[in-house]
NUBADREN-530722 format. One record per residue: residue in one letter; x, y, z of N, C-alpha, C, O in turn. Coordinates in steps of 0.02 Angstrom, whole numbers, always signed. Layout:
// residues N
<atom residuo="A" n_X="X" n_Y="Y" n_Z="Z" ca_X="X" ca_Y="Y" ca_Z="Z" c_X="X" c_Y="Y" c_Z="Z" o_X="X" o_Y="Y" o_Z="Z"/>
...
END
This chain:
// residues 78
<atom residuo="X" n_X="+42" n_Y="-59" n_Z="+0" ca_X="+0" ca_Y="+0" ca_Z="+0" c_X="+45" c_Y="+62" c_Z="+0" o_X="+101" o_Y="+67" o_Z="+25"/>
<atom residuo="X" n_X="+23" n_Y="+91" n_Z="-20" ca_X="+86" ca_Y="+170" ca_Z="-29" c_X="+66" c_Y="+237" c_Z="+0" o_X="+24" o_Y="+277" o_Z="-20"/>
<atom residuo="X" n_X="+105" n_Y="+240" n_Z="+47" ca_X="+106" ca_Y="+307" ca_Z="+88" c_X="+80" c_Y="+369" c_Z="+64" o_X="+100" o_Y="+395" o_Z="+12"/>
<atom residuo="X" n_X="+29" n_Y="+398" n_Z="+106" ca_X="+8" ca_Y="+458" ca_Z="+66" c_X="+81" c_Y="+520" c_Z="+72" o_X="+120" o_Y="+529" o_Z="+119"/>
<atom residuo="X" n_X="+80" n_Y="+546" n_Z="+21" ca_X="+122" ca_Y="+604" ca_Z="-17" c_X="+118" c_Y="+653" c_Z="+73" o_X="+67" o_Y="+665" o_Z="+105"/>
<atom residuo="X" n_X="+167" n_Y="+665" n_Z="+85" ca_X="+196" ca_Y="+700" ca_Z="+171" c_X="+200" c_Y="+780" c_Z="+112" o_X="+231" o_Y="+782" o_Z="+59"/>
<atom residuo="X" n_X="+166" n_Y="+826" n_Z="+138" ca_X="+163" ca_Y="+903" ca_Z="+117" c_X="+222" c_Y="+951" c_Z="+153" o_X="+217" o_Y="+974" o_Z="+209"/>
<atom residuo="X" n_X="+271" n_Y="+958" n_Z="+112" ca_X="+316" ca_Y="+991" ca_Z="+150" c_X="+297" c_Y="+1060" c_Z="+166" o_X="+258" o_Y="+1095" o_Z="+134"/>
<atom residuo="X" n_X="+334" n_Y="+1079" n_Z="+223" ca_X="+309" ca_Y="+1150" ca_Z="+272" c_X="+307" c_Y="+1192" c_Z="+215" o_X="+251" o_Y="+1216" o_Z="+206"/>
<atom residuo="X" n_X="+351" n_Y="+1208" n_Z="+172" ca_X="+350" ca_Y="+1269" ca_Z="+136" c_X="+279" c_Y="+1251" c_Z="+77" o_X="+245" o_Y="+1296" o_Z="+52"/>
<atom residuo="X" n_X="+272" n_Y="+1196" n_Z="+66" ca_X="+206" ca_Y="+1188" ca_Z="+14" c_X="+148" c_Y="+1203" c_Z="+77" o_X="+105" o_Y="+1243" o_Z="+58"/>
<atom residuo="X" n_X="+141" n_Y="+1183" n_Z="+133" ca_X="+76" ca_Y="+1158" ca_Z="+159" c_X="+71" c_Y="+1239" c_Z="+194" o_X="+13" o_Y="+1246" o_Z="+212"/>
<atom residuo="X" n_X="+120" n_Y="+1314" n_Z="+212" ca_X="+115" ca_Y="+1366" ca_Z="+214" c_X="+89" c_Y="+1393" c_Z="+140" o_X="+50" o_Y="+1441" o_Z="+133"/>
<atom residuo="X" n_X="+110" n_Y="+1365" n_Z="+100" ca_X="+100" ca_Y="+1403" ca_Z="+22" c_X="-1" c_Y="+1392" c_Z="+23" o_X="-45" o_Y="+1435" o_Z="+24"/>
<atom residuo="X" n_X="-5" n_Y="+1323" n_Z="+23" ca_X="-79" ca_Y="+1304" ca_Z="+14" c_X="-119" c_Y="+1331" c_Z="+68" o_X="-180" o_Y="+1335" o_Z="+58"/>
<atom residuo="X" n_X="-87" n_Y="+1359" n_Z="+151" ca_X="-137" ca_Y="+1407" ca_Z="+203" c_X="-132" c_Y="+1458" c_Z="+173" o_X="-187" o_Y="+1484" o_Z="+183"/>
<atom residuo="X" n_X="-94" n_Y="+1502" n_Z="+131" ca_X="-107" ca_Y="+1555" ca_Z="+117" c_X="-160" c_Y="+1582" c_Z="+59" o_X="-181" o_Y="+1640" o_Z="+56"/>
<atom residuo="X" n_X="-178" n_Y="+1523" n_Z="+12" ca_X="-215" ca_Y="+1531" ca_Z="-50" c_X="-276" c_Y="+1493" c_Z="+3" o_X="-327" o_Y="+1525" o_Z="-7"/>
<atom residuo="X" n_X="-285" n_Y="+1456" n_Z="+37" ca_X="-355" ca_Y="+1452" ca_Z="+81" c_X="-368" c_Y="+1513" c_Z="+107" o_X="-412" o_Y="+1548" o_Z="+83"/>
<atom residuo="X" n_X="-326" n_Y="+1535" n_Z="+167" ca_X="-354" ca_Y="+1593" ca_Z="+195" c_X="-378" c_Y="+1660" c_Z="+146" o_X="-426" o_Y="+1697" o_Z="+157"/>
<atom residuo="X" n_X="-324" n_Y="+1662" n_Z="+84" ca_X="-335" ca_Y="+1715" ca_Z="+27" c_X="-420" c_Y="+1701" c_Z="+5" o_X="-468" o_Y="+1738" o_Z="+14"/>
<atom residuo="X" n_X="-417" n_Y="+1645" n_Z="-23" ca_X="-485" ca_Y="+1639" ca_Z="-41" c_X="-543" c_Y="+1642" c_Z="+7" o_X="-599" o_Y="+1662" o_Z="-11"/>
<atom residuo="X" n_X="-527" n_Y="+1621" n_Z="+77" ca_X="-577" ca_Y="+1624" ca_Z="+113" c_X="-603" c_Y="+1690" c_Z="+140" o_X="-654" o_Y="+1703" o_Z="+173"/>
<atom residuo="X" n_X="-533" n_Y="+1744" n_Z="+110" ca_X="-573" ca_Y="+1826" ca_Z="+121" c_X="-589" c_Y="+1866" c_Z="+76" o_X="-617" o_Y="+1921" o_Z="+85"/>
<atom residuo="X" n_X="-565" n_Y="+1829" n_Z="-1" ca_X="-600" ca_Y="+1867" ca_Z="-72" c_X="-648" c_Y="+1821" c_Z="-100" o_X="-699" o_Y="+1847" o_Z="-124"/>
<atom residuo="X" n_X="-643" n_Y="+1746" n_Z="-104" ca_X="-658" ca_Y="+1698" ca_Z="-154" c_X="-616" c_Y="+1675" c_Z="-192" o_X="-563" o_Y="+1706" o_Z="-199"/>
<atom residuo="X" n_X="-633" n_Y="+1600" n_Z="-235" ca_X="-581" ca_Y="+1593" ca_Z="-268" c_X="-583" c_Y="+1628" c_Z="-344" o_X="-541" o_Y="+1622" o_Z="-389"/>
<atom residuo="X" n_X="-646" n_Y="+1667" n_Z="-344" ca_X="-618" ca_Y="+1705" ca_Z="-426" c_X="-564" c_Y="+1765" c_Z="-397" o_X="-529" o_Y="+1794" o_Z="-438"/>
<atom residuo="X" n_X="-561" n_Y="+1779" n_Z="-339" ca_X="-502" ca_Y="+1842" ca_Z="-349" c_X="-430" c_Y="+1801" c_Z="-322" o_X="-386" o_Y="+1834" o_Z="-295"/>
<atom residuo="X" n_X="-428" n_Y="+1777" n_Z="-326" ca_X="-362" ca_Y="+1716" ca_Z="-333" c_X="-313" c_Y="+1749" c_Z="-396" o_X="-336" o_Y="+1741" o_Z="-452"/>
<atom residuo="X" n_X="-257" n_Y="+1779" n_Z="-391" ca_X="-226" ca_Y="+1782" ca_Z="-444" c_X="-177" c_Y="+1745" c_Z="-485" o_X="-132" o_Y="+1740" o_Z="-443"/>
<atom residuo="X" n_X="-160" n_Y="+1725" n_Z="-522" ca_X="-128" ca_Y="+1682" ca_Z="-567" c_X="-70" c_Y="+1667" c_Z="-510" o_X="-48" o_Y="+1711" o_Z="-472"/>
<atom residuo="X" n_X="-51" n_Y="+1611" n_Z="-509" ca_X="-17" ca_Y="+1583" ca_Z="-466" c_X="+56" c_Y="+1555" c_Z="-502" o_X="+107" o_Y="+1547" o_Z="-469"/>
<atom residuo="X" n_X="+52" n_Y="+1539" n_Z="-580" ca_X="+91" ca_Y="+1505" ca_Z="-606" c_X="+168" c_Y="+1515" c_Z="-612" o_X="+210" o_Y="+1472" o_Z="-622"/>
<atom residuo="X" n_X="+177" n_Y="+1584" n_Z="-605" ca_X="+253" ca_Y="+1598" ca_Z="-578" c_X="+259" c_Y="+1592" c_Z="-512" o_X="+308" o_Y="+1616" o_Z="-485"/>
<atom residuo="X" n_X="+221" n_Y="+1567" n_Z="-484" ca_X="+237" ca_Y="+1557" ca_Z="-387" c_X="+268" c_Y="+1481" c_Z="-402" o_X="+263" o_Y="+1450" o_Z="-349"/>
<atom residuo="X" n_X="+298" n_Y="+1436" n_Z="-454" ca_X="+333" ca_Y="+1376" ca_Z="-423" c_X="+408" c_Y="+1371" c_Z="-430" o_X="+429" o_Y="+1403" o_Z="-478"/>
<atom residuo="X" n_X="+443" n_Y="+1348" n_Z="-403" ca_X="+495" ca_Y="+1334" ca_Z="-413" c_X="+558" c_Y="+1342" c_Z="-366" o_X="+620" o_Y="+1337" o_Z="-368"/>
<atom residuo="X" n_X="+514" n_Y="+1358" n_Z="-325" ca_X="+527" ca_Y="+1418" ca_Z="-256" c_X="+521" c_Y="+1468" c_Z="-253" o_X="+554" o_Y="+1497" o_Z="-210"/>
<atom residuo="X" n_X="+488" n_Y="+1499" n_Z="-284" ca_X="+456" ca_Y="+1560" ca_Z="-263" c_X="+385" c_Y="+1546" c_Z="-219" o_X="+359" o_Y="+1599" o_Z="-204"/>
<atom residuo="X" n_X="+353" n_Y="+1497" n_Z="-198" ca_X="+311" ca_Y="+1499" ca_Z="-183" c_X="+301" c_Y="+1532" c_Z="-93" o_X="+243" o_Y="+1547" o_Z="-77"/>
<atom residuo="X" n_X="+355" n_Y="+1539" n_Z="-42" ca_X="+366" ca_Y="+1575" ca_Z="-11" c_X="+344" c_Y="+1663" c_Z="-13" o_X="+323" o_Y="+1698" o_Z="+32"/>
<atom residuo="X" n_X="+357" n_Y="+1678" n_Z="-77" ca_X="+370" ca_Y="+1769" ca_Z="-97" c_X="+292" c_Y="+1768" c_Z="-95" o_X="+260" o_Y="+1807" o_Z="-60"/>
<atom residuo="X" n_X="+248" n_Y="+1698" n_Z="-156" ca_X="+186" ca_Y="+1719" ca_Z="-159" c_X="+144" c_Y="+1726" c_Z="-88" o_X="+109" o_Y="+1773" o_Z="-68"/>
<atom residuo="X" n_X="+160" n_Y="+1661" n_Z="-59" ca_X="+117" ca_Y="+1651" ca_Z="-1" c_X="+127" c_Y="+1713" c_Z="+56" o_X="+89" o_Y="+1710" o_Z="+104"/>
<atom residuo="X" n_X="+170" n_Y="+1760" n_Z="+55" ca_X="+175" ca_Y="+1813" ca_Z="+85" c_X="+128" c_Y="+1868" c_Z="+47" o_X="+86" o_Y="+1901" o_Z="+76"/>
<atom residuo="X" n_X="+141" n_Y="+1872" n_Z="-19" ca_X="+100" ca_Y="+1920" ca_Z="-42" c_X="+36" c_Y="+1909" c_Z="-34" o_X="+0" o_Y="+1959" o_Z="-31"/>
<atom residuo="X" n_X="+1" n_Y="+1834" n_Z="-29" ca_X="-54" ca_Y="+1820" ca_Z="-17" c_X="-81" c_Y="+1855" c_Z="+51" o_X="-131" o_Y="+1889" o_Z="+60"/>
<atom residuo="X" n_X="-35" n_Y="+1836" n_Z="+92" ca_X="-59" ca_Y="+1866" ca_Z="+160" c_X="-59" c_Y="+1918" c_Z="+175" o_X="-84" o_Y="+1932" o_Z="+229"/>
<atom residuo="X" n_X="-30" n_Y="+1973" n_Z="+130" ca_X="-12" ca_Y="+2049" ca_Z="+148" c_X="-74" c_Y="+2070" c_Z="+125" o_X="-111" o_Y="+2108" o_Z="+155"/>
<atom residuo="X" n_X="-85" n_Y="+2044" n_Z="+71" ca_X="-163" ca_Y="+2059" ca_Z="+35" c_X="-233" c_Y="+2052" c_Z="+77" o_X="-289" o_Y="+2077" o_Z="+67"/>
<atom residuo="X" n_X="-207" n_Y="+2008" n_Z="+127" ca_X="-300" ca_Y="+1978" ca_Z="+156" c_X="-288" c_Y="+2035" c_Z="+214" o_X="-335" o_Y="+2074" o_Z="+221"/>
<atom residuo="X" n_X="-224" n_Y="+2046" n_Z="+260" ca_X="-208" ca_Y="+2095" ca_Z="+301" c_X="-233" c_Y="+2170" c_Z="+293" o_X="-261" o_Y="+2206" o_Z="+335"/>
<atom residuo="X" n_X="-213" n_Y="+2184" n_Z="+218" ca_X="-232" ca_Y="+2270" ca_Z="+178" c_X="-305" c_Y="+2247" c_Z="+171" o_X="-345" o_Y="+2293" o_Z="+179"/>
<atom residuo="X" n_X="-328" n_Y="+2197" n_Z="+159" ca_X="-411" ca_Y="+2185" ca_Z="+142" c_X="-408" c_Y="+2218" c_Z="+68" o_X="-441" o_Y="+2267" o_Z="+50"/>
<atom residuo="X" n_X="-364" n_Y="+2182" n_Z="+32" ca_X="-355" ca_Y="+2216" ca_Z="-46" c_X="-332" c_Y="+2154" c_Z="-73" o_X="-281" o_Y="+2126" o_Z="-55"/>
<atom residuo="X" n_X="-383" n_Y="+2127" n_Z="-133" ca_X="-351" ca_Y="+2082" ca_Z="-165" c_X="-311" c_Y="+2099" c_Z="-243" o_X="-324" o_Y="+2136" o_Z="-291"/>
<atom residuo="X" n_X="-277" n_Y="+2067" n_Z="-231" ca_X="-223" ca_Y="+2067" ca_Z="-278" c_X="-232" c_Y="+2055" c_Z="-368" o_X="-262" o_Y="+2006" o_Z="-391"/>
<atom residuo="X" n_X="-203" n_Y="+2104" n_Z="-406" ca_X="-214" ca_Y="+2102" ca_Z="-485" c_X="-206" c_Y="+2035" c_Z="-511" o_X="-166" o_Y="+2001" o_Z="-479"/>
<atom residuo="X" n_X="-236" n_Y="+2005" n_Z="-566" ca_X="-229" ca_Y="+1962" ca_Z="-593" c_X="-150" c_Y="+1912" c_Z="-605" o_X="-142" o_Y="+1851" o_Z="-600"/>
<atom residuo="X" n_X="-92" n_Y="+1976" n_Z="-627" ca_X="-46" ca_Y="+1975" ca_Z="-649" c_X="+23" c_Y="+1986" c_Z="-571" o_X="+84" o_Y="+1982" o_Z="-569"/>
<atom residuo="X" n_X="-22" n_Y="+1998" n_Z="-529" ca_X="+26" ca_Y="+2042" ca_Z="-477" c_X="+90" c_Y="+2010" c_Z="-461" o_X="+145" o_Y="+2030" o_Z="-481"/>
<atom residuo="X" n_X="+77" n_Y="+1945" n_Z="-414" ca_X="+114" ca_Y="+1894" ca_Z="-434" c_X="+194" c_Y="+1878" c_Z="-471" o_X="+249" o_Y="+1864" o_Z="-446"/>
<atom residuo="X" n_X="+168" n_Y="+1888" n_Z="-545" ca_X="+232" ca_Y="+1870" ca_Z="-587" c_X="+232" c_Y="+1930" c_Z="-591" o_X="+291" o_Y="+1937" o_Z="-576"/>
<atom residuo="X" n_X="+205" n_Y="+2006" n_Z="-601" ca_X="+258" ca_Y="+2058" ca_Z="-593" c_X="+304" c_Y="+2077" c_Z="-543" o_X="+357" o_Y="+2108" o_Z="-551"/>
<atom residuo="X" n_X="+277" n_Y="+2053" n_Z="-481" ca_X="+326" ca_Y="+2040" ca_Z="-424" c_X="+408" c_Y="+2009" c_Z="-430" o_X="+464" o_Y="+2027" o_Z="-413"/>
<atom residuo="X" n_X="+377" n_Y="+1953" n_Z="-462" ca_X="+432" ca_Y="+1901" ca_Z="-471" c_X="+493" c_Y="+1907" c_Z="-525" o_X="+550" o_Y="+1881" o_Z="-529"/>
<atom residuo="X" n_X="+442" n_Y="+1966" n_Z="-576" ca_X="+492" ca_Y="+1965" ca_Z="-635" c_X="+490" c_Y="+1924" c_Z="-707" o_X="+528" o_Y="+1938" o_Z="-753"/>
<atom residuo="X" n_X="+437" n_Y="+1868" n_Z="-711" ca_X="+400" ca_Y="+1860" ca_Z="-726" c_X="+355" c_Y="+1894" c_Z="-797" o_X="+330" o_Y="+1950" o_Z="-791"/>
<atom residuo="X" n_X="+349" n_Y="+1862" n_Z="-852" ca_X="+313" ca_Y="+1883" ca_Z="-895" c_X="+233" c_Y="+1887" c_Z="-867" o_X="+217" o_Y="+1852" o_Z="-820"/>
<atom residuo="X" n_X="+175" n_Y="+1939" n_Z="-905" ca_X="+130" ca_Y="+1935" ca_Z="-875" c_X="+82" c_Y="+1846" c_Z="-914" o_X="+88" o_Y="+1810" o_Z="-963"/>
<atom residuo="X" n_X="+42" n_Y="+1850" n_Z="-853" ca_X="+19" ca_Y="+1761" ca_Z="-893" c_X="-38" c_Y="+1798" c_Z="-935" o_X="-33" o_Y="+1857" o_Z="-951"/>
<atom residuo="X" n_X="-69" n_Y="+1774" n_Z="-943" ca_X="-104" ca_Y="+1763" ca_Z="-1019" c_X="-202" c_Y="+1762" c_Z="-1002" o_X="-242" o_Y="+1717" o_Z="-988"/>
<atom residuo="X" n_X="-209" n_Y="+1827" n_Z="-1013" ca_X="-274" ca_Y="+1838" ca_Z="-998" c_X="-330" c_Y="+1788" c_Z="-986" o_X="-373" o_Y="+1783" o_Z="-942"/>
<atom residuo="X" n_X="-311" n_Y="+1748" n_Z="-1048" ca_X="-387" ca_Y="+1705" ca_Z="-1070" c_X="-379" c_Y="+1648" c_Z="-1016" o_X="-420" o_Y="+1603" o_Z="-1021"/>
<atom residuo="X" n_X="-329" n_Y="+1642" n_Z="-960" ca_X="-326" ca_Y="+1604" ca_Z="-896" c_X="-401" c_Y="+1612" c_Z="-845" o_X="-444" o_Y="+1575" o_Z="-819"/>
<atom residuo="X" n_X="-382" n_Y="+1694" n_Z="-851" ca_X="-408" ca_Y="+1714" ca_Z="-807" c_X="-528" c_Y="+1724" c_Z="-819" o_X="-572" o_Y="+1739" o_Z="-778"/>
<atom residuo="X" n_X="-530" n_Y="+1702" n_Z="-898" ca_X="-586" ca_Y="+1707" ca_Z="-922" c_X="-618" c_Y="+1631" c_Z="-881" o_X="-676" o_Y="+1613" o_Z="-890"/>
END
């Protein structure tokens, strides 16, 4: 039988921060997440939380302009 998948601290902080995010905008104001891997997902999950703190959710694109990051691609977000 095979061990369920163990969530490392820095993923299982990354995934409280897009719960709590969503649980104070929803998940349509969720912004593109796709430049948050690789290790950056630390930078996002902070920006997530600075956002629910300001009670301001965050641009579509905010994210990877943070990061440096090309912007992602509108029709994601449709």
């Amino acid at each position: 039988m095979p061990r369920d998948r163990v969530m490392p601290a820095a993923e299982a902080g990354f995934q409280a921060a897009i719960d709590h995010y969503c649980a104070a905008f929803g998940r349509d104001a969720l912004p593109c997440l796709f430049a948050a891997r690789g290790g950056a997902e630390p930078i996002a999950a902070a920006m997530l939380a600075h956002a629910v703190t300001a009670r301001r959710p965050l641009a579509y694109a905010a994210i990877a302009e943070a990061l440096g990051a090309p912007p992602p691609p509108m029709s994601g977000a449709l």
